[in-house]
N, C-alpha and C positions, 0 to 999 in steps of 0.2 A: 370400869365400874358401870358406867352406861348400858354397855353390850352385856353383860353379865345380870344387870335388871331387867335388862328387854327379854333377855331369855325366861328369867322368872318369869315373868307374866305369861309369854307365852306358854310356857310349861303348865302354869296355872288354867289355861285358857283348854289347853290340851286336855287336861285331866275333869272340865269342866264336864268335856262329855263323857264323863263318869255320870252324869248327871242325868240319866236321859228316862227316867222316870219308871224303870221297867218293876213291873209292881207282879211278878209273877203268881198262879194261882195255888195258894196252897194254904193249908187249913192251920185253925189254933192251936198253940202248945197243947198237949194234953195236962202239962203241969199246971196250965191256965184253968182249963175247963175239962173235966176228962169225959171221952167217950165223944168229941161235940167236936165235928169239921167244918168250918165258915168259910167255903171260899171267897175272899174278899175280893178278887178282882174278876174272875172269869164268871160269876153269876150277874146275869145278863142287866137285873134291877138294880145293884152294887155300879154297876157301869155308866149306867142313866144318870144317877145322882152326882157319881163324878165326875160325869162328861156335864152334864150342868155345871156344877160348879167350879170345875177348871174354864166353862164359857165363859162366867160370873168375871171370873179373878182375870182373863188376858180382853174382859170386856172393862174392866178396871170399876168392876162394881166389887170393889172388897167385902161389904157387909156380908154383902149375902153370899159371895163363897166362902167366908170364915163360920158364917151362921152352919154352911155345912158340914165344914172342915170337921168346928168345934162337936158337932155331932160324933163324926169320928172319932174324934179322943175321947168323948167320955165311951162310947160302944165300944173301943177299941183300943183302948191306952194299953196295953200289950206290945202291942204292934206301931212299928215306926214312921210307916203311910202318913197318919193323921199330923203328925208333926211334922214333917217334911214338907207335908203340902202347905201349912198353915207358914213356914219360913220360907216358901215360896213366894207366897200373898206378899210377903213383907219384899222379897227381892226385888217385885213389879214395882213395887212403892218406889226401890230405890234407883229403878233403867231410867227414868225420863231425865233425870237430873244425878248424873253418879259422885258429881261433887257434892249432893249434900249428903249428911250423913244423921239424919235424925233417928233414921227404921235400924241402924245399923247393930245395934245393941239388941233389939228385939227380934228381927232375923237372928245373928250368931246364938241367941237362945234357942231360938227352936232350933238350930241346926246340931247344936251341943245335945239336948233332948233327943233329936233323932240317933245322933250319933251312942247315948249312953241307951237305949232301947234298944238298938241293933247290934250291939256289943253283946248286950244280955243275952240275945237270940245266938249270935254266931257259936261263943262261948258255953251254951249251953242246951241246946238244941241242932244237931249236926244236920238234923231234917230242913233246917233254914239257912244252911250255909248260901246258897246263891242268893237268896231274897236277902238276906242279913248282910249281905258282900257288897251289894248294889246298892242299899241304902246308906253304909258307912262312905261308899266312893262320891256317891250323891253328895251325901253332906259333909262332908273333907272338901270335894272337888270344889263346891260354892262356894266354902270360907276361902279357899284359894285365890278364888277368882278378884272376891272380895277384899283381902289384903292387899292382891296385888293391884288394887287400882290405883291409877297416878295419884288420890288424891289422899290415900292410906299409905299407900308405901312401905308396907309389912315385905318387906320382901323375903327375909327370912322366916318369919312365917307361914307366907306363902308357898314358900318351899320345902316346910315340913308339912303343912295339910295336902300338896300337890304328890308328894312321895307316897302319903298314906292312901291317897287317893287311886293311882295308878298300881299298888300293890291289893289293894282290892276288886280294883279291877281285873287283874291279874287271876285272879280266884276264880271270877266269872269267865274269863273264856279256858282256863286250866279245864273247868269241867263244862268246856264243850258248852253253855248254853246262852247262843247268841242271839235270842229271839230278835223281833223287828224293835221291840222298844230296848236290847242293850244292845243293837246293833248301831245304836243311834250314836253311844261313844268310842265304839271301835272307829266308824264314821270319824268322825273327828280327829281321833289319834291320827288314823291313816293318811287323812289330810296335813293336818298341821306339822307332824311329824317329819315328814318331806318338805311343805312350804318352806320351815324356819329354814335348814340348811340351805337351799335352793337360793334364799332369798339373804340370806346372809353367813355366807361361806366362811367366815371365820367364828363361827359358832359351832359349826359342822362338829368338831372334835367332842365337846360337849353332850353330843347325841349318842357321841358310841355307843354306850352301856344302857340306852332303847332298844326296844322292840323294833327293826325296821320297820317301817310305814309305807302303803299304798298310797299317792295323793291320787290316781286315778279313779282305783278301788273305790277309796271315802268317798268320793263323788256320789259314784253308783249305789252305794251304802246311802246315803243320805235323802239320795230319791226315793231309795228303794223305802226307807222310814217315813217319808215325807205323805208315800203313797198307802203305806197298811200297817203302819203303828197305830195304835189307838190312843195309847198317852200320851206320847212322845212327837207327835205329828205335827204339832202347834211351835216345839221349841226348834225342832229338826230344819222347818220349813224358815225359821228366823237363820240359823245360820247356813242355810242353801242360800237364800237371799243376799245377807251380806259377804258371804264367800263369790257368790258369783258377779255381782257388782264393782267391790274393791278388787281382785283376785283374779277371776277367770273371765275378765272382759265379754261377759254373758250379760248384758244389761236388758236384751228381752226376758231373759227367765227371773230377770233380777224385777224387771218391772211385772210379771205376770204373779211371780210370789205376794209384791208388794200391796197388787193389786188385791189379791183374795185377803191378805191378813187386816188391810183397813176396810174391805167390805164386810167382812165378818164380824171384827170386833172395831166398830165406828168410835167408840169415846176410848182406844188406846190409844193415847198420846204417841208415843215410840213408834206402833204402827203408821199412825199419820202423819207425821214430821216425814217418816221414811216417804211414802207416798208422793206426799208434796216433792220432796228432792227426787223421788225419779222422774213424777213428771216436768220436775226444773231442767234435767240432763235429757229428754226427748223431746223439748220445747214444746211442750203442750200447753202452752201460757193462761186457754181459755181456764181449763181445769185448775191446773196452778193457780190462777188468780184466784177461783171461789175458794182451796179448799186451805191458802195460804191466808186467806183475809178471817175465814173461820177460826183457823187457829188462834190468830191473834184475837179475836171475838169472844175464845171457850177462855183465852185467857184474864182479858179482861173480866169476863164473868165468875175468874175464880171456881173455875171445872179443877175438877181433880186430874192431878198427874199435866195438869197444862201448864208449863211455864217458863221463865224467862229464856232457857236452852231452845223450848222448839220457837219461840220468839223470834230469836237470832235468827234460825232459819229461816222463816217464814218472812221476818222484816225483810231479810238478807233477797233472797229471793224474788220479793215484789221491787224493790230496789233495782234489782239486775231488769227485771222484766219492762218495768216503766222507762228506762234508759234505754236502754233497745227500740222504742217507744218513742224515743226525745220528748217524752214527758216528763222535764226535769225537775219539774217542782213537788210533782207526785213520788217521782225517784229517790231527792235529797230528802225528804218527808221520809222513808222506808229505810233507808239508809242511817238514817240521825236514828232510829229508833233498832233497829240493826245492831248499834254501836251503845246504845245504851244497854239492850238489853247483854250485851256481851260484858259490860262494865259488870253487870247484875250479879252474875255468876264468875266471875273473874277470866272470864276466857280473851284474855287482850293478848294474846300471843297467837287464836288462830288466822286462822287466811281468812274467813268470813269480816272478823275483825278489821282486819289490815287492810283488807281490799277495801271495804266500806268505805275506810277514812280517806282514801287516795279518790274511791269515787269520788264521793263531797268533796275535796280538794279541786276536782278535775271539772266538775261542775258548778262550783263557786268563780273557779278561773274563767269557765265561758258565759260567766253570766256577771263578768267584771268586779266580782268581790275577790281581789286579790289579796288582803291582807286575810281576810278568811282562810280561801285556798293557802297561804303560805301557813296559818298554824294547823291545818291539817294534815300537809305533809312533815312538818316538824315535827306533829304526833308520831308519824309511821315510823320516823327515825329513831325517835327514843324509845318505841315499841317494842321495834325490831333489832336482830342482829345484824351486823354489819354486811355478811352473810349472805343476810335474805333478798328473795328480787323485791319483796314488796322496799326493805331498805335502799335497796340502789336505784328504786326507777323513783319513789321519793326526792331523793340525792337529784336525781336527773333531772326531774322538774322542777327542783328548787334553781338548780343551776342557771335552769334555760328561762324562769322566771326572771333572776337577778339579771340575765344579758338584757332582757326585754325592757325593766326598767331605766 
């Protein structure tokens, strides 16, 4: 059952890059407006506006990309763009922290919207079948994404928006048109399509009745969107990044992405948290130090999209830095608060978690608070699985404590 949700998700994950914003050019129903051609996206002024306001929304200034969004729907409530985009806003809302679920009812509306707009057009307008294809795959593919998260667990719904999603897709390259912004989900298929099996060979069977997949290809697909999509360039460049970091042991190209996406948009939470961990993983400690102490500063101050998740990191982080450091007091200080912020959001299962508390254990031990150190490691025990190293090296120093005594 395990193996058979991990594939949902990834399946979900796959069909996400249905997703990839490709807003092709082509004019209003005549049944709308007769006689009267809008291109909404290839007229140059149309572009400006929503290249603002997509800067707006991944600079995590919601008002005012919705201020333009909502522009769009009333000019254009025909057309399924303006909805789409406005349950995007809401998606951002929900990246920094994906356990909580407060946007989550208001995103799946507008995606429902998009999707009952784009139904109309495919259905009834044969002139819009590519545009009408991409946006039903867009907005399937997200609800996908979104069900399947660990903290929703739809997985069979997941896997009926993931199906619907992928057969719309299906549509768009049937008639051949793979510009640079739906090249962004072929991208993705190509990849992931390959990783799963590759990476978990008893799934492999699973795949048969796919599309074979290029993982090379998608690569080269994904720069290739990274470097001359127009819409799509912003999301393309998020999963270059953490493909190449987690995945393809590229950790320059993974730090050069990270690089540009937190100088471009400085108050994305998501973007900076990243940031900070790559330069945690190339020891850049001076940088690390200012933009990890910041985090925890935007959050104290109750900045938008700042909170307890990039917390952990950032506490996590200065912790590992100042013990490296033998500055242990500054250390166990990052660490305690590390471990709080992980309580916050219930993440007491990850390794940031579990490490934490063994720090402090290990730290309390060389500075002679041993009954401390000893309920520290008794945390990591009842934390962990039996399984885990963080449980057995726990185990291990409790052991060698009790000889000592």
């Amino acid at each position: 059952m395990q193996a058979q949700n991990f594939l949902i998700r990834l399946l979900a994950l796959i069909v996400v890059a249905c997703a990839g914003f490709c807003f092709p050019a082509t004019g209003q129903p005549t049944s709308v407006k007769k006689d009267t051609t809008i291109i909404l996206i290839s007229d140059i002024t149309m572009q400006i506006e929503i290249n603002q306001a997509l800067s707006d929304l991944y600079n995590f200034k919601f008002e005012k990309a919705e201020q333009q969004f909502k522009w769009f729907k009333k000019k254009y409530k025909w057309h399924p763009l303006p909805y789409f985009l406005l349950g995007l806003s809401e998606w951002w809302k929900i990246m920094p922290n994906t356990k909580a679920t407060t946007y989550d009812e208001k995103f799946m509306a507008y995606m429902d919207s998009t999707i009952m707009i784009a139904e109309n057009l495919y259905k009834k307008h044969p002139e819009y079948k590519i545009e009408s294809a991409f946006f039903l795959a867009a907005a399937h593919g997200f609800k996908g994404r979104l069900y399947s998260d660990e903290e929703r667990k739809s997985w069979r719904k997941a896997a009926v928006e993931g199906k619907s999603a992928l057969n719309y897709m299906e549509v768009c390259r049937e008639m051949d048109h793979l510009s640079p912004e739906l090249l962004f989900g072929d991208a993705l298929y190509n990849y992931f399509s390959v990783w799963v099996p590759e990476n978990y060979p008893a799934l492999k069977p699973l795949l048969w009745f796919f599309r074979k997949g290029d993982k090379k290809l998608g690569l080269q697909q994904l720069r290739e969107v990274s470097y001359n999509a127009f819409y799509t360039r912003t999301e393309a460049m998020v999963w270059l990044m953490r493909i190449s970091n987690s995945y393809e042991n590229d950790q320059v190209r993974a730090f050069q992405i990270a690089e540009y996406l937190y100088t471009t948009y400085p108050d994305n939470p998501y973007f900076h948290r990243y940031y900070a961990r790559m330069l945690y993983a190339r020891g850049q400690y001076v940088l690390l130090e200012k933009h990890a102490k910041q985090i925890l500063e935007r959050i104290d101050s109750a900045q938008l999209g700042y909170e307890a998740t990039s917390g952990r990191y950032a506490a996590f982080f200065l912790g590992q830095m100042y013990e490296f450091q033998r500055k242990l007091d500054d250390s166990k200080k990052y660490y305690e608060l590390a471990v709080k912020f992980a309580e916050e959001v219930g993440a007491t299962e990850s390794g940031y978690y579990l490490f934490s508390l063994i720090a402090l254990g290990e730290i309390n031990e060389k500075q002679g608070n041993k009954a401390e150190a000893k309920r520290y490691f008794k945390e990591v025990k009842k934390r962990s699985g039996r399984k885990d190293e963080a449980y057995k090296d726990a185990k291990k120093r409790l052991k060698n404590m009790e000889k000592d005594d």
